[in-house]
N, C-alpha and C positions, 0 to 999 in steps of 0.2 A: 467355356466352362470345363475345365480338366476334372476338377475337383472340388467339394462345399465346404467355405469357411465353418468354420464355429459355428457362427450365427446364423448360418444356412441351414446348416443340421439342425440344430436347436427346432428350427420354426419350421422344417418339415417333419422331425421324429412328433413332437406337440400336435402338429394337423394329422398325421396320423392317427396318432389315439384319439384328437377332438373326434375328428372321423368315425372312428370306432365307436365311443358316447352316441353319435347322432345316426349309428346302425349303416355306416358308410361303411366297404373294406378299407381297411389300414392302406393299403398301396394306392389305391386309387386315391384317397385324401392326399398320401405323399407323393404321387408324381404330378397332381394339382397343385400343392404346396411349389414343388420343384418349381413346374411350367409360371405360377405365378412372381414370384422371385428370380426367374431364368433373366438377364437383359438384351437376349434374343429367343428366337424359337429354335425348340429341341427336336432333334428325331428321337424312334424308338433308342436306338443304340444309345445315344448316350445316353436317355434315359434310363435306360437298364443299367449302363456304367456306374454311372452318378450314384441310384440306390442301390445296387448290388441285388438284382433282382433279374430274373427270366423276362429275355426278350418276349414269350410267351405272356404273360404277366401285364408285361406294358402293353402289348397291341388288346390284351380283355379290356384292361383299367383303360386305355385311352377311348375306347369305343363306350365305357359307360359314361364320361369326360363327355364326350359329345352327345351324347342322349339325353344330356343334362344339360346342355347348350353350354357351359363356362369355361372350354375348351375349340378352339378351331383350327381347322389344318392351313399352314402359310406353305407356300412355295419360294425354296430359293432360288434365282438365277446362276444356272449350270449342273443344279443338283437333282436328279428325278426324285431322289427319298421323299419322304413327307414328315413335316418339319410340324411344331404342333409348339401354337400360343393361349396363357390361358388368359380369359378377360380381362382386361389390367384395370376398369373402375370397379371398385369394389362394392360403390352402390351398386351397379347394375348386375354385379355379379350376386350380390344377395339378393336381389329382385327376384335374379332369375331363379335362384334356389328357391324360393319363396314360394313361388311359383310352381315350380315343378313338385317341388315339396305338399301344395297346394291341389291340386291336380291328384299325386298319386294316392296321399295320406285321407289329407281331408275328406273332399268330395266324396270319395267312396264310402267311406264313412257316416255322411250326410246321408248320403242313399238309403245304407243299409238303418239307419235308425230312422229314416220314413217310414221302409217295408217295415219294420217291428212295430211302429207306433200303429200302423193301420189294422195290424195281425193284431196286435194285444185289442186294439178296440171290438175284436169278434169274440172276444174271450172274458172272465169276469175277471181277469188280475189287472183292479184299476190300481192298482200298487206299481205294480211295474209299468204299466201304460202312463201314470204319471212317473215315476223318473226316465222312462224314455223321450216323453216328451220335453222333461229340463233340458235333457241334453241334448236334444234334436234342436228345440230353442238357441240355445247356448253355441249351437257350431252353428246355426246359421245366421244368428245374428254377427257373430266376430268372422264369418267366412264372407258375410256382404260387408260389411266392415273394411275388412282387406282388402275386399274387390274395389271399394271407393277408394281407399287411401293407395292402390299399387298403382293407379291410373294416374294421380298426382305426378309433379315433375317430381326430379330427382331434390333439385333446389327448394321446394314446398315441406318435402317430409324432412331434409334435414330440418328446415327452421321450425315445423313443428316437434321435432324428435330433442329439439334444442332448446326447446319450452320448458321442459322439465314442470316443475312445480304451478311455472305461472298458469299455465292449464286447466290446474285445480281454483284458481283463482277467474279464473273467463268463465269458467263453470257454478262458480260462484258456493264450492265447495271448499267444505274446511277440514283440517288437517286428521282432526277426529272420524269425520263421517263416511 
């Protein structure tokens, strides 16, 4: 890879900023973007070539790549560098985000509006102590939720993700309710 077509750019400058939306750094998205679209594994250098970015740059963003698990180091035959692929299924690579995503966001989350809800119960704001506890509700219902359905095969959730409407219909609900 000397250089990115059109369509290369396009779909890593767009993972960039998605990136950016979802509180990601811009470059890390884009050398994700890169690695995933790459039809081999990159070292830092070319990575840095390719986006025109500090080799500096590439070895932070590639070490958060792997802290994220959706990135892994290959080895080539003759080459000491270290060459770096990024997950190529894209279920499993949104699992894994999910996941980690899951992990950093949520959970902690979940925690901290336990400690509130058991605090506000020593206290007279049943005001607050009821809307902490909706949303203490609410994340732990859809956080077990996801724990049952991430356990699923990969093949189970597309077909139910592929359900669409008819879901509403096994449920035996209607389009109003």
């Amino acid at each position: 890879m000397n250089s990115l077509s059109a369509v290369q750019q396009k779909f890593v400058l767009h993972w960039g900023e998605m990136g950016q939306r979802w509180g990601i750094n811009r470059t890390v998205a884009q050398i994700h973007a890169l690695l995933f679209i790459a039809p081999r594994p990159l070292n830092a250098e070319e990575i840095a070539s390719l986006l025109g970015v500090a080799r500096s740059n590439v070895s932070t963003s590639i070490k958060e790549l792997q802290n994220w698990g959706i990135i892994k180091i290959v080895h080539v035959l003759g080459d000491r560098r270290d060459f770096f692929e990024a997950t190529r299924d894209v279920w499993e690579m949104f699992r894994v985000v999910l996941d980690e995503r899951k992990k950093r966001e949520i959970d902690p989350t979940i925690a901290l509006l336990r400690e509130c809800v058991a605090e506000s119960e020593k206290t007279r704001d049943t005001y607050t102590q009821a809307r902490l506890s909706e949303m203490k509700d609410f994340f732990e219902v859809t956080s077990n939720w996801y724990s049952q359905i991430s356990q699923l095969p990969t093949v189970a959730i597309q077909k139910f993700m592929k359900m669409g409407d008819r879901v509403r219909k096994l449920l035996g609900i209607g389009a109003g309710e």
